[in-house]
DRENDO-1510 file (C-alpha; in Angstrom, 1 decimal, always signed):
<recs>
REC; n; res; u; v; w
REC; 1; UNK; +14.1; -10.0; +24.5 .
REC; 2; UNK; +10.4; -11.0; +23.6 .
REC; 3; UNK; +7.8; -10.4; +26.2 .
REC; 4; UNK; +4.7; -12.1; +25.9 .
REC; 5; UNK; +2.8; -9.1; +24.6 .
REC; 6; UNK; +4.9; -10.4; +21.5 .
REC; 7; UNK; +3.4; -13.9; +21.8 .
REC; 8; UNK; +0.1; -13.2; +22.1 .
REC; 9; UNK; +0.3; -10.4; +19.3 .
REC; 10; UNK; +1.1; -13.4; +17.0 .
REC; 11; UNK; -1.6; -15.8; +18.6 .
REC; 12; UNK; -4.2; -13.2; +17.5 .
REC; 13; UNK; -2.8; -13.5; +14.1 .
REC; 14; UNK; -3.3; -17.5; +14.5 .
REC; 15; UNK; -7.4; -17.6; +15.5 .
REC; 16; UNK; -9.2; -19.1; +12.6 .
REC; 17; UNK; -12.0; -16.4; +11.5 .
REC; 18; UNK; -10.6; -13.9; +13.2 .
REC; 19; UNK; -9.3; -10.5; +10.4 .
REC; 20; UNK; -7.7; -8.0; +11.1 .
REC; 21; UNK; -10.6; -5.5; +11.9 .
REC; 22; UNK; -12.0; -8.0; +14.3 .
REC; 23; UNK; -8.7; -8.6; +16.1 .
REC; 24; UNK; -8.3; -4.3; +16.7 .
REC; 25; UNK; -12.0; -4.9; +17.9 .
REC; 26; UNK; -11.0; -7.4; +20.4 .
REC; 27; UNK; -8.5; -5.5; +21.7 .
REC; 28; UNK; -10.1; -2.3; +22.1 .
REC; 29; UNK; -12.8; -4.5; +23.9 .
REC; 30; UNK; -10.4; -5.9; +26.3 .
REC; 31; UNK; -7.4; -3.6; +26.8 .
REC; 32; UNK; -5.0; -5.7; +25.2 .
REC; 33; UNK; -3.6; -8.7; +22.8 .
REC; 34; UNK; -3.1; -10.9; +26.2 .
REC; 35; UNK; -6.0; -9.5; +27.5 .
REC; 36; UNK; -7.9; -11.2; +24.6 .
REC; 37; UNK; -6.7; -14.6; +25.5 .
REC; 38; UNK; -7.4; -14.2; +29.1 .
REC; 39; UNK; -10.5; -12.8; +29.0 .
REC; 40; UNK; -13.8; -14.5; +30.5 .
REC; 41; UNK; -16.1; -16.5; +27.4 .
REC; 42; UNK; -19.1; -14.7; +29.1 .
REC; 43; UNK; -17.4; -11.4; +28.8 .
REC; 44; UNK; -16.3; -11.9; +25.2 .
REC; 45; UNK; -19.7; -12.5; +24.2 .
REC; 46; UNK; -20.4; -8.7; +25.2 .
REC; 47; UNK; -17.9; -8.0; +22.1 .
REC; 48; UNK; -20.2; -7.1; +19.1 .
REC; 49; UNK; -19.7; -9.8; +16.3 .
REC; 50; UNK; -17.9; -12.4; +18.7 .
REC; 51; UNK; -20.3; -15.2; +18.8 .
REC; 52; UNK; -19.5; -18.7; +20.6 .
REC; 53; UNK; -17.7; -20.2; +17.5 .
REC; 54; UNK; -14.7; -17.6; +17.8 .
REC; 55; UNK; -15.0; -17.8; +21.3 .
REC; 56; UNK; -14.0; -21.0; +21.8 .
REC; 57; UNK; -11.6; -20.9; +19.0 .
REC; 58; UNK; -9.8; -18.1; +21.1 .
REC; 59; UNK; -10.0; -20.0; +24.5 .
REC; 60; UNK; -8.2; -22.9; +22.2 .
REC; 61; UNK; -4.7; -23.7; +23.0 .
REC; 62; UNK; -4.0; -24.3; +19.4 .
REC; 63; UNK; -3.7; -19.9; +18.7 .
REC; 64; UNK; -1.2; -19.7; +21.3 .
REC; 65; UNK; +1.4; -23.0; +20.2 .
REC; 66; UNK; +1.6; -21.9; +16.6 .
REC; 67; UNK; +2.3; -18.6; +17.9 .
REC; 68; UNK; +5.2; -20.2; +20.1 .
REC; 69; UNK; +6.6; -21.9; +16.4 .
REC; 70; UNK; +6.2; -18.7; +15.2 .
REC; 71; UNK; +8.6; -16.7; +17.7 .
REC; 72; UNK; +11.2; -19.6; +17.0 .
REC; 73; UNK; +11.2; -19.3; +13.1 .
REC; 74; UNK; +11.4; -15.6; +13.4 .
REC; 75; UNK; +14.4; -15.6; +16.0 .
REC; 76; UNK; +16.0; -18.4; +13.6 .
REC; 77; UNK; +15.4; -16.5; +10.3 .
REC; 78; UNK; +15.9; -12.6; +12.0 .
REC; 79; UNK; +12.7; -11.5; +10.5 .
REC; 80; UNK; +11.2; -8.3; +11.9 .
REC; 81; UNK; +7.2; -9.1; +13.0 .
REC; 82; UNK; +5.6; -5.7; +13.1 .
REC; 83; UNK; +2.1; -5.1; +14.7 .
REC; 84; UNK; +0.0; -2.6; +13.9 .
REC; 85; UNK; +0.8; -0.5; +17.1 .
REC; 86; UNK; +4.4; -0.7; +17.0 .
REC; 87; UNK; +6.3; +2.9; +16.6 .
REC; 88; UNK; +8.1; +0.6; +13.6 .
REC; 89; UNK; +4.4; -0.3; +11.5 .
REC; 90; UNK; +5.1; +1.2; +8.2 .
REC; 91; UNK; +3.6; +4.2; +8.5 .
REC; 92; UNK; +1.8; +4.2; +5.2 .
REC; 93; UNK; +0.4; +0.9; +5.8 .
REC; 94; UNK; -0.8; +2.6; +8.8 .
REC; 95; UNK; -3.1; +4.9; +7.7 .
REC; 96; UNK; -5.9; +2.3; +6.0 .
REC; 97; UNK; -8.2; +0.8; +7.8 .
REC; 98; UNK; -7.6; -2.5; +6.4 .
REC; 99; UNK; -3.9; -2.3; +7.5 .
REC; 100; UNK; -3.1; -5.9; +8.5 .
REC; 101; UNK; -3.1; -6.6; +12.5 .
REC; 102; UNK; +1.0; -7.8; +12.0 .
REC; 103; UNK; +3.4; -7.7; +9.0 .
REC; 104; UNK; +6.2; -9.9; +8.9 .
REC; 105; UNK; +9.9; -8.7; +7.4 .
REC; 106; UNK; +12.6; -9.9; +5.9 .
REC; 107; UNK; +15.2; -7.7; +4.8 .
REC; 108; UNK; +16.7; -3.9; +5.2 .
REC; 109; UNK; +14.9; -2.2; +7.9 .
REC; 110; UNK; +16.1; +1.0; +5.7 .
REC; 111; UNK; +14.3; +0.0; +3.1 .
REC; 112; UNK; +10.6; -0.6; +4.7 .
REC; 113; UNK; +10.8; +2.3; +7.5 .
REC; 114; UNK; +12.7; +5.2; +6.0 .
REC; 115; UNK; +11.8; +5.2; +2.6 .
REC; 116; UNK; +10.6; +8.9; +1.6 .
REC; 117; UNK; +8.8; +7.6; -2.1 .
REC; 118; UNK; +7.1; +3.9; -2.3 .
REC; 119; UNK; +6.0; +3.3; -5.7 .
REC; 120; UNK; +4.5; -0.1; -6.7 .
REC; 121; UNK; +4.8; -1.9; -10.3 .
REC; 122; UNK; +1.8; -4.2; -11.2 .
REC; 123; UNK; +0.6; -5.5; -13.9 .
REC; 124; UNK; -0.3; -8.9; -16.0 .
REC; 125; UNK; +1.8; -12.0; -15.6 .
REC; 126; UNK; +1.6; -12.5; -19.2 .
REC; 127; UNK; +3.9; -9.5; -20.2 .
REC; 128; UNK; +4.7; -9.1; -23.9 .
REC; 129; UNK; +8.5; -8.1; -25.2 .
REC; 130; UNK; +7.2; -4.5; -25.3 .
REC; 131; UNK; +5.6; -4.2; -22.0 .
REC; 132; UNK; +8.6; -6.1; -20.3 .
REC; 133; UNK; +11.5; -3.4; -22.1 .
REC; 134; UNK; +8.9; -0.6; -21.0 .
REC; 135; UNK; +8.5; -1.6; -17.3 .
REC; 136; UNK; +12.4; -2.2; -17.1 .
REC; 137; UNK; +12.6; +1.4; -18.8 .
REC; 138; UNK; +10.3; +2.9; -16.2 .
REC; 139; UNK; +12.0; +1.5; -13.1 .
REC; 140; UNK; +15.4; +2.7; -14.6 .
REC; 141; UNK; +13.9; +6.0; -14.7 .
REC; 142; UNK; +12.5; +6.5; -11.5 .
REC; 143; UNK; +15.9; +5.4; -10.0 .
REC; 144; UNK; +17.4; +8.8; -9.3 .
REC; 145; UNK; +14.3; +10.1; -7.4 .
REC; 146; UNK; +15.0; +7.7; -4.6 .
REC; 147; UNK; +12.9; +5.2; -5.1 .
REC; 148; UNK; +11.5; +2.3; -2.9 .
REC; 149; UNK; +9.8; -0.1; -5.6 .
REC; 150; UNK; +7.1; -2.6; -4.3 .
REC; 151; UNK; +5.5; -5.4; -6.1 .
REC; 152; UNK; +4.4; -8.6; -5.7 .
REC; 153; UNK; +6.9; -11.7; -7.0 .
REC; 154; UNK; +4.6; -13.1; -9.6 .
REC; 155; UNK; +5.4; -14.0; -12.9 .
REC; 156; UNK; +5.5; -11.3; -15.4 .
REC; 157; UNK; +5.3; -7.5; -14.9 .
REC; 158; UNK; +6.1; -8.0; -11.3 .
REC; 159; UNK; +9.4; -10.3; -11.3 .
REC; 160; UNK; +10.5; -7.7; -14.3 .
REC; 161; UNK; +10.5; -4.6; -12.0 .
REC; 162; UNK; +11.8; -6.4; -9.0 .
REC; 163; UNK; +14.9; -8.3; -11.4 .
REC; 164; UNK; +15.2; -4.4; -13.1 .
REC; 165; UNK; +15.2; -2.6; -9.5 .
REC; 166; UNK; +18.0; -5.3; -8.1 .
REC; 167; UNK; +20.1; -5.3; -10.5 .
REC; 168; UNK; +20.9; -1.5; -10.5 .
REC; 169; UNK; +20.8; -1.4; -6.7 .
REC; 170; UNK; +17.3; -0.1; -6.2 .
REC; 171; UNK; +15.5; -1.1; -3.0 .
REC; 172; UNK; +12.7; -3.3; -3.9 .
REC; 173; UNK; +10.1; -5.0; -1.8 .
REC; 174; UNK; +8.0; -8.2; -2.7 .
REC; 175; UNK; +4.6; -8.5; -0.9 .
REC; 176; UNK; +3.9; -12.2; -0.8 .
REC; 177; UNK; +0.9; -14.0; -1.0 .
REC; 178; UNK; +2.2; -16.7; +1.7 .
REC; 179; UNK; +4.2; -17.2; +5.0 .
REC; 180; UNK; +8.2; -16.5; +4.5 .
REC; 181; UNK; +8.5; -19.9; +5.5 .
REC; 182; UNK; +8.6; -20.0; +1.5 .
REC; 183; UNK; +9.0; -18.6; -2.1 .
REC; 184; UNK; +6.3; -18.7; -4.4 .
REC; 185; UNK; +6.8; -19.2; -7.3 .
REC; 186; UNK; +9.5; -21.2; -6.5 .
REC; 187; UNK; +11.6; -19.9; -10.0 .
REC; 188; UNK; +11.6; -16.6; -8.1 .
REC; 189; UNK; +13.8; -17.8; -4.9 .
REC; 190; UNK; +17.0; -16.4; -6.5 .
REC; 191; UNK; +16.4; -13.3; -6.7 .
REC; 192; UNK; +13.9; -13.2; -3.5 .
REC; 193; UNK; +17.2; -13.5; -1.8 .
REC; 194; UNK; +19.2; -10.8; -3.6 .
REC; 195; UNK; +16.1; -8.4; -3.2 .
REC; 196; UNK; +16.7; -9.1; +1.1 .
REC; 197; UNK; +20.3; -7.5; +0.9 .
REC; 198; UNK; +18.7; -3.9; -0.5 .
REC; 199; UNK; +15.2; -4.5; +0.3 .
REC; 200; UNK; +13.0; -7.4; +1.1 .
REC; 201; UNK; +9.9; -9.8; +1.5 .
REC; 202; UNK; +6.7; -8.7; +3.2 .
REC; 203; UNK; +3.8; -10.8; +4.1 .
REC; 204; UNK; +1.0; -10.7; +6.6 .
REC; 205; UNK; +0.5; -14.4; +6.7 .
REC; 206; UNK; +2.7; -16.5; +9.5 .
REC; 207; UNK; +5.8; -18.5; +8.1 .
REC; 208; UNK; +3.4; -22.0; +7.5 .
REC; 209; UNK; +0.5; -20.3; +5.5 .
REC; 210; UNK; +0.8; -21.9; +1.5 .
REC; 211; UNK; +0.0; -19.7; -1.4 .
REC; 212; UNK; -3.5; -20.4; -1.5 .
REC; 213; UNK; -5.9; -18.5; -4.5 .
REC; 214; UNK; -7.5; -16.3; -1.7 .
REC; 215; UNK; -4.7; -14.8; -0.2 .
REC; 216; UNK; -3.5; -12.8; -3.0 .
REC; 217; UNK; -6.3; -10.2; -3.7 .
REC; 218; UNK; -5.8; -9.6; +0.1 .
REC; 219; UNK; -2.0; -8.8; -0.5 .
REC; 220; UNK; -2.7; -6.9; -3.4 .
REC; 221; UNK; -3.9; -4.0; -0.6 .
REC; 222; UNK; -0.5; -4.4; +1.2 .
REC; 223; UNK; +0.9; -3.7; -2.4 .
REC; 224; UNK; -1.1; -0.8; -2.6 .
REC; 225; UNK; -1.4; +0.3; +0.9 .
REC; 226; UNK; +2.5; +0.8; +1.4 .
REC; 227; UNK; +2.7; +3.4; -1.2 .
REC; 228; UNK; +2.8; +6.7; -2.8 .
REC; 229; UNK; +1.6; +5.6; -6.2 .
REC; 230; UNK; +0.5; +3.0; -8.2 .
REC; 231; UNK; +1.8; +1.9; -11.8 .
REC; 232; UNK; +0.1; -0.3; -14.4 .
REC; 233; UNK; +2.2; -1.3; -17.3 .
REC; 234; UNK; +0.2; -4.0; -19.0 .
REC; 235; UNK; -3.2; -5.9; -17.8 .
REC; 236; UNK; -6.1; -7.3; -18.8 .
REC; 237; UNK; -9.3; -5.6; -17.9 .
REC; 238; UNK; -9.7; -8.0; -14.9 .
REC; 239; UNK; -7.5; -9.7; -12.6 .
REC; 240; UNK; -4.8; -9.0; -10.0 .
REC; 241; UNK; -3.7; -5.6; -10.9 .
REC; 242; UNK; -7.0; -4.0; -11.5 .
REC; 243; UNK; -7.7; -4.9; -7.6 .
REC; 244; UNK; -4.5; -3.1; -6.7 .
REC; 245; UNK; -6.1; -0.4; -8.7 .
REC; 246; UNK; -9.5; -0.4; -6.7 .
REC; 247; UNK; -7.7; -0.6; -3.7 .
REC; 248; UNK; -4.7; +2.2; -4.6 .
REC; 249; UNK; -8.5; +4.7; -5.5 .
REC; 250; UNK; -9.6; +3.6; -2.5 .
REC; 251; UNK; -6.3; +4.7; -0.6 .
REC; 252; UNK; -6.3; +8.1; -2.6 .
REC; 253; UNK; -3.4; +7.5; -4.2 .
REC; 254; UNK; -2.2; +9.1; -7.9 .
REC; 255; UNK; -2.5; +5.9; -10.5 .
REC; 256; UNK; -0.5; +5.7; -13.8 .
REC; 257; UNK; -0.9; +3.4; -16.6 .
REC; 258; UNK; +1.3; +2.9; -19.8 .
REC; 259; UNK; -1.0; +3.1; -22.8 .
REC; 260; UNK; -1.3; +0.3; -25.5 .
REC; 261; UNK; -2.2; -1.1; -28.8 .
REC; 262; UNK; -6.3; -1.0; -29.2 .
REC; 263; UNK; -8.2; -4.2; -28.9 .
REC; 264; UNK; -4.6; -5.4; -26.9 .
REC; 265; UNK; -6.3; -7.5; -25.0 .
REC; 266; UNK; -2.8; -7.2; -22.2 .
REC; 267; UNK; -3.2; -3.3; -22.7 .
REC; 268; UNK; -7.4; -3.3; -22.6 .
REC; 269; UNK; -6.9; -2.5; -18.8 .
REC; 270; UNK; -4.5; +0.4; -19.1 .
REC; 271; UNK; -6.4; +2.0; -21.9 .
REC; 272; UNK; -9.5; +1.5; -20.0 .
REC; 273; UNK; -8.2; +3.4; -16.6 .
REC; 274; UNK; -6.9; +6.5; -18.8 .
REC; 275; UNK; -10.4; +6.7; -20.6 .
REC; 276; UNK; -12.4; +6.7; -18.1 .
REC; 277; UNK; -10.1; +9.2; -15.9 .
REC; 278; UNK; -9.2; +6.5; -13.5 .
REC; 279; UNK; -5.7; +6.6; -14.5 .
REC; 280; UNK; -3.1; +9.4; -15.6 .
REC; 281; UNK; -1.6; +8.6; -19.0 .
REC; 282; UNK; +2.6; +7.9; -18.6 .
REC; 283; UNK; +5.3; +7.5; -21.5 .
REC; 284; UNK; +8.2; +7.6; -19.2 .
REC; 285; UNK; +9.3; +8.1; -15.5 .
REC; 286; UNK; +9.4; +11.7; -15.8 .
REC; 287; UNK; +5.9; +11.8; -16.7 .
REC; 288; UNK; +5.1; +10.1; -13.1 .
REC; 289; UNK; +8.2; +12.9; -10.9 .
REC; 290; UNK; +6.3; +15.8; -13.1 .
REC; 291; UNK; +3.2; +14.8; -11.9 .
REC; 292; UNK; +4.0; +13.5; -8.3 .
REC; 293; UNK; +6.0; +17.0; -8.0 .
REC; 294; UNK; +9.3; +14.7; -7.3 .
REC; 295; UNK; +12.6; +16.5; -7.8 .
REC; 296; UNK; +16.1; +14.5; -8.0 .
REC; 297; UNK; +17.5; +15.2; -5.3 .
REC; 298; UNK; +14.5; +13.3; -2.9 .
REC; 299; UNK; +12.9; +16.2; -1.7 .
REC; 300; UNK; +9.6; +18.3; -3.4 .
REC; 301; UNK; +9.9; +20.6; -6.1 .
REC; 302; UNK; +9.4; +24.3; -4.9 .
REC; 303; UNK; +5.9; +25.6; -6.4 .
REC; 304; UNK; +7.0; +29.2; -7.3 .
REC; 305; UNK; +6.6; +32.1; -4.5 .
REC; 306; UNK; +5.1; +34.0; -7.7 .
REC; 307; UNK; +2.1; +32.1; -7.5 .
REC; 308; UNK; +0.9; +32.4; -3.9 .
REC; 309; UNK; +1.6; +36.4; -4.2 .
REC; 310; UNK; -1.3; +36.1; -7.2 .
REC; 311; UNK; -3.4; +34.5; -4.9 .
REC; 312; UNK; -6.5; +37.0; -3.7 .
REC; 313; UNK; -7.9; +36.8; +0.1 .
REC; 314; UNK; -10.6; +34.1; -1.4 .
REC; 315; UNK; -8.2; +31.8; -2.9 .
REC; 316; UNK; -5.6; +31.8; -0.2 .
REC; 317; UNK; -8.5; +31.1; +2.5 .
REC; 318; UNK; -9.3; +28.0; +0.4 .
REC; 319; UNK; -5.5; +26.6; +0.4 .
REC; 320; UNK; -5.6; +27.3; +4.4 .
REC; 321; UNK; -8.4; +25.2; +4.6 .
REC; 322; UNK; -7.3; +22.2; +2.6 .
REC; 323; UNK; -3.8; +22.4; +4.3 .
REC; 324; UNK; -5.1; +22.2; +7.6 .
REC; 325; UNK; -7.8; +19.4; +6.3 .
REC; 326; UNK; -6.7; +17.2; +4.0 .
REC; 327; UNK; -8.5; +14.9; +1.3 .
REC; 328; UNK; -11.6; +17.3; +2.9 .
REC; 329; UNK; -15.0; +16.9; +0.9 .
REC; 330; UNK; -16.6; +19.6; -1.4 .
REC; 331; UNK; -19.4; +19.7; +1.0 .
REC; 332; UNK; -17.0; +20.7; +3.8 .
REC; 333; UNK; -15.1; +22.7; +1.8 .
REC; 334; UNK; -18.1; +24.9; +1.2 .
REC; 335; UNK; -19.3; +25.1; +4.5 .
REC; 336; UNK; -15.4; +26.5; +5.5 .
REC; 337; UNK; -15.5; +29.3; +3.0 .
REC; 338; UNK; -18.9; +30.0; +2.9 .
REC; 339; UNK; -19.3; +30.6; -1.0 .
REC; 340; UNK; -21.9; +29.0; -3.1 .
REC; 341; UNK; -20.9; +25.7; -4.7 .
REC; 342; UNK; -20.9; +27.0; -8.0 .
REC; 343; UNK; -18.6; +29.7; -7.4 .
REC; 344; UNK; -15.9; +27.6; -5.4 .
REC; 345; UNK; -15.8; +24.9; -7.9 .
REC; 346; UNK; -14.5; +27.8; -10.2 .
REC; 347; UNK; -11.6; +29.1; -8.1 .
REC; 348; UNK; -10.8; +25.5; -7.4 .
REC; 349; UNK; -10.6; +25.1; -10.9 .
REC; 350; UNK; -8.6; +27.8; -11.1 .
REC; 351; UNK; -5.5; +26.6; -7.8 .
REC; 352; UNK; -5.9; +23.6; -10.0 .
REC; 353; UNK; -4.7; +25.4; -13.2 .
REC; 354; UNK; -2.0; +27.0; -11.3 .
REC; 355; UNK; -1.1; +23.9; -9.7 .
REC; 356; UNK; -1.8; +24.1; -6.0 .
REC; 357; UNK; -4.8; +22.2; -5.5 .
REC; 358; UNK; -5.5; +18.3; -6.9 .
REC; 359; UNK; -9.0; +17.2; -6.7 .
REC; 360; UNK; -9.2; +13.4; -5.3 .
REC; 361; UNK; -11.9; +10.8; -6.1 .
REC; 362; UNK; -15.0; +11.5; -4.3 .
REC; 363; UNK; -14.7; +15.3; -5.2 .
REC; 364; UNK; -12.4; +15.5; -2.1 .
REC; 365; UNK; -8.9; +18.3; -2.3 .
REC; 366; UNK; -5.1; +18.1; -1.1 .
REC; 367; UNK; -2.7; +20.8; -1.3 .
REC; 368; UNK; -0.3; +19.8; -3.5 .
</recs>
């Protein structure tokens, strides 16, 4: 049974100008997704960044009837419309600021909400013969890890992992672009509806929105934000993937990119993130479970006892801290164990040999 909490969680969705940040402000302001709509103009104008333009486009009857279509495609089509506050969210997604106010589902509930890895696939829609046999090698790999692969439906790299990942029964997810009112591109449609019996489609658009040029750097962050890791297998030095990459950096996450032929111009972008650090070097799967600490069976390789016994008071005070803080900055860090910069950076160095300690981007730690 829908309440209208439902409705107007799907109106907010429906308010031209209105993001995702802006809507959580809105409703922080006002107590509420209906509280939004019935709110007073002159109290709205309190909000910080609501100006009369949004105003009126809330007080608008328009947010409210799409959202009305909108409950009847999504009872007709059983798609699952997650907001952002639901125990259900994805929980990954979650955790980034930029997390989309309302995600709508098509598929294995399994699949989206219990998945213990997320890994996405990306790369250039242009895929040679070699980068399509090594992304279909790759995702045959990573199979017995327990896998959830994510990508985005596009030509190329990403219809190779999803078609790889469905046809040897791995769950796979495509984040579209668009409303799940259709397919794009429209070549993709058979196997979008395959990849709904073990998986499924994601978007954060409503089931009318067309595949417009702007939407798709915005679901490139969904792509990223919902998992684990990130893989590259072929791109150019620009384009779609490289913004899942800034985003997946962004989002802390471990990137891996296959290497290629120089002056490649498909491969420029891989060999460009492993030069400049950005990205970890990968022939195979195994190369990704080594370095993610993945065993076979689904659960986290056991880091020998042998190596916390070595530790000395210092060194174990510093893997306290991080536990209990993670992703905490060197400037913190310092502060917590009271040692000179200098000196820390060489007994992190040091858990980072032994393989307890992985330094993130912006000098920042997790245990590992």
């Amino acid at each position: 049974m829908r309440t209208n909490a439902f409705l107007y969680q799907i109106a907010l969705t429906r308010i031209p100008q209105v993001g995702a940040i802006t809507a959580r402000n809105l409703i922080s302001w006002c107590g509420g997704a209906e509280e939004v709509f019935k709110a007073k103009k002159k109290d709205l104008l309190n909000i910080p960044g609501i100006g009369p333009g949004i105003i009126e486009e809330i007080v608008s009857p328009v947010p409210l009837q799409l959202a009305e279509k909108e409950v009847e495609f999504i009872e007709k089509n059983n798609i699952d419309a997650l907001f952002y506050t639901d125990a259900a969210f994805p929980v990954r997604l979650k955790s980034r600021r930029d997390c989309p106010l309302m995600v709508f589902f098509k598929g294995s509930a399994t699949a989206l909400l219990d998945a213990p890895r997320m890994v996405a696939v990306v790369g250039t829609r242009d895929v040679s013969d070699h980068g399509r046999a090594i992304c279909e090698e790759l995702v045959d790999g990573l199979q017995p890890y327990n896998i959830v692969l994510v990508s985005g439906l596009a030509y190329g790299v990403d219809i190779t992992a999803h078609r790889k990942a469905t046809n040897i029964g791995m769950p796979n997810i495509g984040v579209l672009g668009h409303g799940l009112g259709s397919i794009y591109p429209a070549a993709h449609k058979g196997i979008a509806q395959k990849m709904i019996e073990n998986g499924g489609l994601l978007s954060e658009y409503p089931h009318d929105i067309p595949p417009d040029r702007e939407h798709f750097p915005m679901r490139n962050r969904i792509i990223s934000g919902l998992c684990d890791a990130l893989i590259v297998v072929e791109t150019a030095t620009s384009g779609g993937s490289m913004i899942s990459v800034e985003f997946a950096s962004k989002y802390n996450l471990d990137i891996f990119a296959v290497p290629g032929r120089p002056k490649d111009a498909n491969s420029a972008g891989c060999n460009a993130l492993i030069k400049n650090n950005r990205a970890k070097l990968i022939e195979s799967a195994a190369d990704i479970a080594e370095t993610m600490n993945w065993a076979l069976d689904g659960s986290k390789k056991a880091i020998q006892t042998q190596l916390f016994i070595d530790l000395n008071p210092t060194e174990q005070r510093i893997m306290e801290v991080v536990k209990q803080q993670p992703l905490i900055p060197i400037d913190d860090l310092v502060e917590a164990i009271g040692l000179p910069s200098g000196e820390l950076a060489a007994l992190i160095l040091q858990l980072e040999f032994k393989g307890l300690l992985r330094t993130q981007p912006g000098k920042r730690y997790t245990t590992i």
